[in-house]
C-alpha positions as CSV (number, residue, x, y, z in Angstrom):
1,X,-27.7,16.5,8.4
2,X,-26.4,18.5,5.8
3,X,-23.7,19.6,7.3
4,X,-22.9,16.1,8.2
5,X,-23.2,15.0,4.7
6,X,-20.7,17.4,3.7
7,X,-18.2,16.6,6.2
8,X,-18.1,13.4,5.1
9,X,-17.5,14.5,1.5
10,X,-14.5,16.3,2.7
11,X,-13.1,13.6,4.4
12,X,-13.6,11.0,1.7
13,X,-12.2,13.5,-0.9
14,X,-8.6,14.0,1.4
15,X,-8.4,10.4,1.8
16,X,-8.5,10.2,-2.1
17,X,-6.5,13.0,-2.5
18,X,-3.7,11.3,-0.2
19,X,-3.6,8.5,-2.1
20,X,-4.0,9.3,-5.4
21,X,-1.0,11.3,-5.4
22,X,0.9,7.7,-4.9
23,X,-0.3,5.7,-7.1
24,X,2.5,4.7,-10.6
25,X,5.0,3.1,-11.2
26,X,8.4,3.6,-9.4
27,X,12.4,2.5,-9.9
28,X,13.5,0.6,-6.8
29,X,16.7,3.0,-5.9
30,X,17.2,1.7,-2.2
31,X,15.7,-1.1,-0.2
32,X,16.5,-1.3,3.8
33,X,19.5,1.3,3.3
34,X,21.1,-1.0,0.2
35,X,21.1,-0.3,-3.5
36,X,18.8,-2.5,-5.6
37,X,20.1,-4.3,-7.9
38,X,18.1,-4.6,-11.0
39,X,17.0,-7.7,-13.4
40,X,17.4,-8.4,-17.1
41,X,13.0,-7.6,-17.2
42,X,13.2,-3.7,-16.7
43,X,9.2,-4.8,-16.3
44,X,9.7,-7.1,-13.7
45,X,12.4,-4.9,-12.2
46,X,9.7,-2.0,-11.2
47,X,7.8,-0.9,-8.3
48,X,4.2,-0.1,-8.3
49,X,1.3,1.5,-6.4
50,X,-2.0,0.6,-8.0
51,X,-5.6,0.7,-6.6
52,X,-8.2,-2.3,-6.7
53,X,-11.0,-4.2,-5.5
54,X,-9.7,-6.3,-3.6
55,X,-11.4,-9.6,-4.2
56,X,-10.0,-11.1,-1.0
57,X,-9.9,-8.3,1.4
58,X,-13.8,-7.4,2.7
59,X,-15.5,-5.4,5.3
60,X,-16.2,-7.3,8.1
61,X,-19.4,-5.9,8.4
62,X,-21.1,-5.9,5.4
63,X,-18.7,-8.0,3.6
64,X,-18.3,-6.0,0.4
65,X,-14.8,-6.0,-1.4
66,X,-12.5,-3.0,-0.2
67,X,-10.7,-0.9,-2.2
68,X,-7.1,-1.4,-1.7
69,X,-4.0,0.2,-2.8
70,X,-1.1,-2.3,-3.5
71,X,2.2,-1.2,-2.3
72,X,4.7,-3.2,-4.4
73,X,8.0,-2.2,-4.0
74,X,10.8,-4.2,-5.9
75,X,13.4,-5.5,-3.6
76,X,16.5,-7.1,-5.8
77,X,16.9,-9.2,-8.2
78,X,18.4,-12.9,-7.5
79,X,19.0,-14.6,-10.7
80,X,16.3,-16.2,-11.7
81,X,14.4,-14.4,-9.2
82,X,12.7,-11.0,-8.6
83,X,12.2,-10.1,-5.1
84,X,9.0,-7.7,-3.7
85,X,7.6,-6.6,-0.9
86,X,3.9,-6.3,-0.9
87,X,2.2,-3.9,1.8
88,X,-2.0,-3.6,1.4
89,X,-3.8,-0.4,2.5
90,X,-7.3,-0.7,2.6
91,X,-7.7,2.9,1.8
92,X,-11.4,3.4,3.3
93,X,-10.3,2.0,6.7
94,X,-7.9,3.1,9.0
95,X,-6.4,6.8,8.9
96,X,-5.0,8.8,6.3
97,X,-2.8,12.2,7.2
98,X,-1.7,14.4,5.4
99,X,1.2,17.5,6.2
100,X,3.1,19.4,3.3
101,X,5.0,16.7,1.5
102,X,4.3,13.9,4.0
103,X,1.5,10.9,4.1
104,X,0.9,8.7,6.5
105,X,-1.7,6.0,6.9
106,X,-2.0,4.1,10.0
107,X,-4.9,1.3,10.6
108,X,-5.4,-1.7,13.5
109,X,-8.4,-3.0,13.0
110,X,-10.0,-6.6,11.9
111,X,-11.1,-7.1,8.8
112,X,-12.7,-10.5,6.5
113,X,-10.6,-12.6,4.4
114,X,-12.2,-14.4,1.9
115,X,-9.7,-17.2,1.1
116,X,-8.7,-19.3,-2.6
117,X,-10.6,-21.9,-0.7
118,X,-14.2,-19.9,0.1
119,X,-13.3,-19.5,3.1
120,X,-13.9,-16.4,5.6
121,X,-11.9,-15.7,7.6
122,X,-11.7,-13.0,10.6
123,X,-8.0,-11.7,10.3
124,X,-5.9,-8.8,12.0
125,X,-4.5,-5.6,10.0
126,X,-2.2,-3.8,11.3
127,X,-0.6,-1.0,8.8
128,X,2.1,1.9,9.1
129,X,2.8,3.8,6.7
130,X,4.3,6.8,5.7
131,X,5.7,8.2,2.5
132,X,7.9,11.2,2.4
133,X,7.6,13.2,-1.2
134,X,10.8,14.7,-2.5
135,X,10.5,15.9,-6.1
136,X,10.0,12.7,-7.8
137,X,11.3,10.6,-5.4
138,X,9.3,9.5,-2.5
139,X,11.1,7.9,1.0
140,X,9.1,5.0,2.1
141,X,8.5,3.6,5.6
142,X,6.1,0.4,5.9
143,X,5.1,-1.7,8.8
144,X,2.7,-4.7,7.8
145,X,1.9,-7.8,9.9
146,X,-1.7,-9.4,9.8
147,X,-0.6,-12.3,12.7
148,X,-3.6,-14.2,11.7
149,X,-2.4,-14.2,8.0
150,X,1.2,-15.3,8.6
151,X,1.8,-11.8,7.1
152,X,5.1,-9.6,8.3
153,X,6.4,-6.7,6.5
154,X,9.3,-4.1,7.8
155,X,11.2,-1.7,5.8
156,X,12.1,1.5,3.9
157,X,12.6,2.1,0.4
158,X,13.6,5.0,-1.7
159,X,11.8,5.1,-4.9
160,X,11.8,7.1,-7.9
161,X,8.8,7.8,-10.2
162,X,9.0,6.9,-13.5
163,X,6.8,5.6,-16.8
164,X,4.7,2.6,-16.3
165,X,6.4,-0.3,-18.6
């Protein structure tokens, strides 16, 4: 059992450690292969990786919020608008990896919604992940679609770390 207990431990501390590493605030430098362009709101014009409870997002089991971290990666700017692309990782589900610079996280499993409305809903995740570190620069892949959702994400960004605004 003790051994057990600290396996676990281990695990749960490299799934920490994988993501922790992510989490700030980034400059958009390339979205799909194309340079961003950037709005008047250096604020609004930033990326970000941030952790939560997710208020919405809940085991299915025992219905508790899950802790996700909230891929939000600036995508242009089309006057009057700013453009993102959201990808949620439930970071306690699914798979993390780790290998020299490179993380992955890869998860297909179902998981409860719990809707503006009240509502629960049963819904699909499926996430791909993978972030390539480079000095301060990290090379993004991100595959999200939750079918159930209406929810469909595919792309790459290059993103650079900088100060949170």
């Amino acid at each position: 059992m003790k051994k057990l207990t600290i396996l676990f431990l281990v695990f749960l501390s490299l799934n920490s450690l994988a993501y922790s590493e992510l989490k700030g605030c980034y400059e958009t430098i390339s979205f799909n292969a194309q340079d961003v362009v950037s709005g008047p709101s250096a604020l609004n014009s930033q990326s970000e990786f941030f952790l939560t409870d997710n208020q919405y997002y809940r085991d299915l089991e025992t219905f508790k919020e899950l802790k996700t971290l909230v891929v939000s990666v600036f995508n242009g700017y089309n006057d009057p608008w700013y453009g993102f692309s959201n990808v949620i990782i439930p970071v306690d589900k699914g798979e993390w990896t780790k290998v020299g610079n490179e993380i992955s996280f890869n998860m297909n499993e179902d998981i409860m919604y719990y809707s503006s409305n009240y509502e629960r809903i049963k819904v699909d995740f499926l996430v791909d992940a993978k972030f390539k570190i480079v000095g301060d620069e990290i090379e993004g892949d991100f595959y999200f679609s939750s079918v159930r959702r209406g929810l469909f994400y595919d792309f790459s960004a290059r993103l650079k770390k900088k100060e949170c605004l």
